[in-house]
C-alpha positions, 0 to 999 in steps of 0.5 A: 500500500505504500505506493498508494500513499506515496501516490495520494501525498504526490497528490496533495503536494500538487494541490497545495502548490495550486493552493498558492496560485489561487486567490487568497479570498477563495483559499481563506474565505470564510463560506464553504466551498461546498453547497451544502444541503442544496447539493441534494437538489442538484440532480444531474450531479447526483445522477452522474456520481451515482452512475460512476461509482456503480461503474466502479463498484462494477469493474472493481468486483471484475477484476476481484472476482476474476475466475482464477483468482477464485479457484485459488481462494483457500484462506478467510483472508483471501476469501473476504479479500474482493469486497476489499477490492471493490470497496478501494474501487468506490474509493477511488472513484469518489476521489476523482469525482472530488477532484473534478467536482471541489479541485484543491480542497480534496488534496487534503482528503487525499492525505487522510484517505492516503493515511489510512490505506497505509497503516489500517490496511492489512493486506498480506499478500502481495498479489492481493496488494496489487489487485486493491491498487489497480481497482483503486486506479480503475475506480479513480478513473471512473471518477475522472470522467474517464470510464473509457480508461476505466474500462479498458484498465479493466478489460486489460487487468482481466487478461493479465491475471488470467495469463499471469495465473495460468500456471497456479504455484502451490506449497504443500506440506506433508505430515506425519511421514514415518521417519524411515520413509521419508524419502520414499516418500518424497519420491513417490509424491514427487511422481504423482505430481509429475504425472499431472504435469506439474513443475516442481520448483523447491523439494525439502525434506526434514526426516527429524520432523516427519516432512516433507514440502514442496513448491510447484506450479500446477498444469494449465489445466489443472485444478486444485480438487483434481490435484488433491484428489490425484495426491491422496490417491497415487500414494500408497498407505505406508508412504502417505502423511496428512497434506496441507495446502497453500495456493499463492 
């Protein structure tokens, strides 16, 4: 998120040196630069605003729930982690209606939303970092009065992740392996995920702690179901421990 944040400062430090350009009246002028309540009245406004954040809200949700970025969700973080993702899109997108609609004032919203982002967003992984910076950026699009950059951004980020996923990586970790067969072991998992055309990228093997780990990207058209199922059942009883998975 540190991008983000630096992003959002660059932003105010723009607004400020325009801050110094505008009239003294205007910058210490004692009414609001708002409307107030009768903001409510302006109905082409609302209407518009309300249309891009939905569009925002639309193409967040498309790139947070990108089909391969599901197929991998195993954890509560990465489950919950796409209403994350759409909610930065809103984000975004409320920003650039700030920045056309009010100019300078927002800088200093940008700071506190900059802030925030920063040091009360716990975002893990960094894969998931960079889907909530990029639906932020589309949303801030569609803000900007810029939903064709906004749709095209998403259209693109679509076919990334979907060339970048093509080959899932995944970290098994196998327990509980008698300490004698250990390597026997190692090498019959090791065949059964060759089999399935997977590539293997670290082996470790630990006879003391009864494990055995490892790290490898899985065939284009492998699914992680018919992995575990291909694990559990191509390794024979006195070389199997208990399996835990981890998908990146």
């Amino acid at each position: 998120m540190r991008i983000l944040w630096l992003a959002c400062s660059s932003l105010l430090i723009s607004s400020a040196t325009q801050a110094q350009q505008m009239p003294e009246s205007i910058l210490y002028g004692p009414e609001s630069m708002g409307e107030g309540w009768s903001g409510f009245t302006d109905l082409v406004f609302m209407a518009d605003s309300l249309a891009k954040l939905t569009l925002a809200a639309i193409l967040g949700a498309i790139i947070a729930y990108h089909p391969r970025l599901v197929e991998t969700m195993d954890t509560l973080l990465e489950i919950e982690a796409p209403k994350v993702t759409i909610t930065y899109s809103v984000i975004g997108a409320l920003i650039g209606i700030m920045v056309v609609k009010y100019g300078m004032i927002v800088g200093f919203v940008l700071f506190g939303i900059g802030g925030l982002i920063r040091f009360r967003t716990v975002v893990r992984s960094p894969r998931l970092t960079g889907y909530v910076i990029l639906a932020t950026l589309i949303g801030l699009s569609c803000g900007l009065d810029l939903p064709h950059v906004a749709v095209l951004a998403t259209v693109f980020a679509f076919l990334l992740i979907q060339v970048l996923s093509a080959r899932i990586t995944y970290r098994i970790s196998i327990r509980a392996i008698p300490s004698e067969h250990v390597h026997d072991s190692a090498v019959a998992y090791r065949k059964v995920l060759e089999k399935q055309g997977c590539l293997i990228m670290s082996e470790r093997k630990n006879p003391k702690g009864k494990k055995v780990t490892f790290i490898f990207k899985g065939a284009k058209s492998a699914r992680q179901q018919q992995l575990e199922e291909s694990v559990e059942e191509g390794v024979e009883e006195p070389l199997k421990g208990v399996v835990d998975w981890e998908v990146d």
